[in-house]
C-alpha positions in Angstrom: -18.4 -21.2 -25.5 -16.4 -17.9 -24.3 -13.0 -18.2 -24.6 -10.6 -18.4 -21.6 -8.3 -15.3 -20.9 -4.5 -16.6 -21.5 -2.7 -13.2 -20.5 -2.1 -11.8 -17.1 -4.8 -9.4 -16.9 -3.0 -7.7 -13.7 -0.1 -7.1 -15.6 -2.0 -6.0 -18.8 -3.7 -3.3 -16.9 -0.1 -2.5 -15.6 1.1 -1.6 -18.8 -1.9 0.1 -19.7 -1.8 2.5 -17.0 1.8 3.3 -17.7 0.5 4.4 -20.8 -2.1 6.2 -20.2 -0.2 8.3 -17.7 2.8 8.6 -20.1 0.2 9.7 -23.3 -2.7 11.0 -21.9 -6.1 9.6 -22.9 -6.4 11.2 -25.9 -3.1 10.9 -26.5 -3.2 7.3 -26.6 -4.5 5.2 -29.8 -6.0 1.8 -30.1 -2.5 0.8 -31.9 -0.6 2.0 -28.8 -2.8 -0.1 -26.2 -2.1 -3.4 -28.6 1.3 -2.9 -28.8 2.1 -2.1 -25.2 -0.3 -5.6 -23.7 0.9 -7.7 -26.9 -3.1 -8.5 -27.1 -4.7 -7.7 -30.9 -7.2 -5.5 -31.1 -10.1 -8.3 -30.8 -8.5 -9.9 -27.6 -8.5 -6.1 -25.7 -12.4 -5.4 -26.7 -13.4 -8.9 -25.4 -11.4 -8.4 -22.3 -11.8 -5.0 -21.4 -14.5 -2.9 -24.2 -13.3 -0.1 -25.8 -10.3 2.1 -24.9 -12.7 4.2 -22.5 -13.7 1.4 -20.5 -10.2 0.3 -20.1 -8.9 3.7 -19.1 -11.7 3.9 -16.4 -10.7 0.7 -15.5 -6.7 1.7 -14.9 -8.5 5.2 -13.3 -10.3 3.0 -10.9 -7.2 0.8 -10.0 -5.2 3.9 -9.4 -8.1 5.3 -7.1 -7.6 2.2 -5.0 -3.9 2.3 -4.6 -4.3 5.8 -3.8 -6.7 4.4 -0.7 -4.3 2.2 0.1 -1.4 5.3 0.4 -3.9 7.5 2.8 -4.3 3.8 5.0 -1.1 3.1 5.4 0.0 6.5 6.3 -3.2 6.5 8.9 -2.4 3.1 10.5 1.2 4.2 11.5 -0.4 7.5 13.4 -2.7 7.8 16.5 -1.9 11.3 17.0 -4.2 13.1 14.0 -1.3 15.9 13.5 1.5 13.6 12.8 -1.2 11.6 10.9 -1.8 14.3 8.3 2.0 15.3 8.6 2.9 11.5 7.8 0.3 11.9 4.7 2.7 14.9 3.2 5.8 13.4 4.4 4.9 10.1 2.6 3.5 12.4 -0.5 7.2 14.3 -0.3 8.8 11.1 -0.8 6.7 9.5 -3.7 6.9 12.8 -5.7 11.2 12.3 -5.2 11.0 9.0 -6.6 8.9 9.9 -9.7 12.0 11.0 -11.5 10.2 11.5 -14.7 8.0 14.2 -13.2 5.0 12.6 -14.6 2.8 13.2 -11.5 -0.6 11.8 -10.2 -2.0 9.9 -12.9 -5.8 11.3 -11.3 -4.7 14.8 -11.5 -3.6 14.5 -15.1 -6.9 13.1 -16.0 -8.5 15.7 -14.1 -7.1 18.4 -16.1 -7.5 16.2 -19.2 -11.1 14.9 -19.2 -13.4 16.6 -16.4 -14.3 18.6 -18.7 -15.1 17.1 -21.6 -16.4 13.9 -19.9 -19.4 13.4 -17.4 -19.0 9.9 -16.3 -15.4 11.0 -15.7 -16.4 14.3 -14.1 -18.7 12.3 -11.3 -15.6 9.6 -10.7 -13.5 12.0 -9.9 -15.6 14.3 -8.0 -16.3 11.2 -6.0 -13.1 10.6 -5.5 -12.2 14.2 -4.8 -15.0 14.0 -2.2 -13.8 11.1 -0.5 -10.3 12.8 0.0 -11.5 15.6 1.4 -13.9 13.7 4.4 -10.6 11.6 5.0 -9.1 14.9 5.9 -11.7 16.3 7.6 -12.0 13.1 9.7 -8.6 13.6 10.5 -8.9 17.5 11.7 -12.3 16.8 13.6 -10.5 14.0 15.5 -7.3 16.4 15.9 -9.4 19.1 17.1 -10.8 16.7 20.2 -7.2 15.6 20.8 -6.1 18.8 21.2 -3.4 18.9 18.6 -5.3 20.9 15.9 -6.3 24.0 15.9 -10.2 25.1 16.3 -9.9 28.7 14.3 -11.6 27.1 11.8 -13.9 24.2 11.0 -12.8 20.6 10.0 -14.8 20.9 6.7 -12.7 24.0 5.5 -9.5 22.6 6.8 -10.5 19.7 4.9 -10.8 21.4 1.5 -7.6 23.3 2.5 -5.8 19.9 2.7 -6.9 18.7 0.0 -6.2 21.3 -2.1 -2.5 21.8 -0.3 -2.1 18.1 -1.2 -2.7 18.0 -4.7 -1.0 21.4 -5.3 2.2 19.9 -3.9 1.5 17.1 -5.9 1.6 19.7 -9.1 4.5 21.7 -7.6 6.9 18.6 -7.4 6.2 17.8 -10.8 8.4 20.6 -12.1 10.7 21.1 -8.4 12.4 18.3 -7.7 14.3 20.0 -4.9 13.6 18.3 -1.8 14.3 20.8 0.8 12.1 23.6 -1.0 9.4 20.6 -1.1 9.6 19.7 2.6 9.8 23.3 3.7 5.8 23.6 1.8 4.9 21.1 3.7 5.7 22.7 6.9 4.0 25.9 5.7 0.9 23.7 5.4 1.1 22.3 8.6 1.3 25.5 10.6 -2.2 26.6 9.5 -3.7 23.3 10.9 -1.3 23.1 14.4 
């Protein structure tokens, strides 16, 4: 008879990602993981595999909460220009509050494991791709309304968002000055308006 999980696996994975983000992959050891969820070793390979499968697992989660950041910057904005500005504005603010400068837990394990991992590699290029046609939705539908210009296509603007996005996400690890931070993000914007 399998045994019946008696730990809060949402709050597990919690830590776990914490840790991951603070250590790295790599950085992190099987001791660290059973220390941090309190579980011994046999308890996390029953519940979650190997340390792999539970850092794709804390990847995945972050992906989602990630969806859930574009969404709710989306849902506030008709207008597709203040919609993209909302997404930097909202970006601006996230990277203040990270006071330990520890940055985007999917572009750490980008620059950690893409490389050395193809299972990895194709999550995050999914990922990556999925950004990107969220921004081009957003420029295409800007373009109609008006309020975007056309001097280039909605795919390259896409890319270019993309990459303006996670590049502000690198720059505020290390600049925590808000004003220089805000003042990028208008820079960005006046290539799309």
């Amino acid at each position: 008879m399998p045994r019946t999980e008696v730990f809060d696996r949402k709050q597990v994975l919690e830590k776990v990602k914490h840790l991951f983000w603070d250590k790295g992959f790599n950085g992190t050891s099987m001791q660290d993981l059973v220390d941090i969820t309190g579980l011994n070793r046999s308890s996390l390979y029953n519940s979650f595999g190997n340390k792999k499968a539970l850092y794709e697992l804390v990847l995945a989660q972050y992906q989602e909460e990630g969806n859930l950041f574009f969404e709710e910057a989306l849902s506030q904005e008709e207008n597709a220009f203040k919609a993209i500005s909302r997404i930097f504005t909202t970006l601006t603010t996230a990277i203040m509050k990270d006071v330990e400068g520890k940055g985007c837990f999917n572009m750490n394990c980008t620059t950690e494991l893409s490389r050395a991992d193809i299972g990895i590699r194709a999550f995050l290029t999914s990922r990556q791709e999925h950004t990107i046609s969220v921004f081009k939705t957003l420029v295409e539908k800007g373009q109609q309304q008006g309020v975007i210009n056309k001097e280039d296509t909605s795919e390259n603007y896409g890319y270019y968002l993309f990459s303006a996005f996670q590049g502000l996400r690198m720059t505020g690890m290390l600049t925590r000055d808000q004003q220089k931070l805000k003042k990028i993000v208008q820079n960005i914007l006046k290539i799309v308006e």
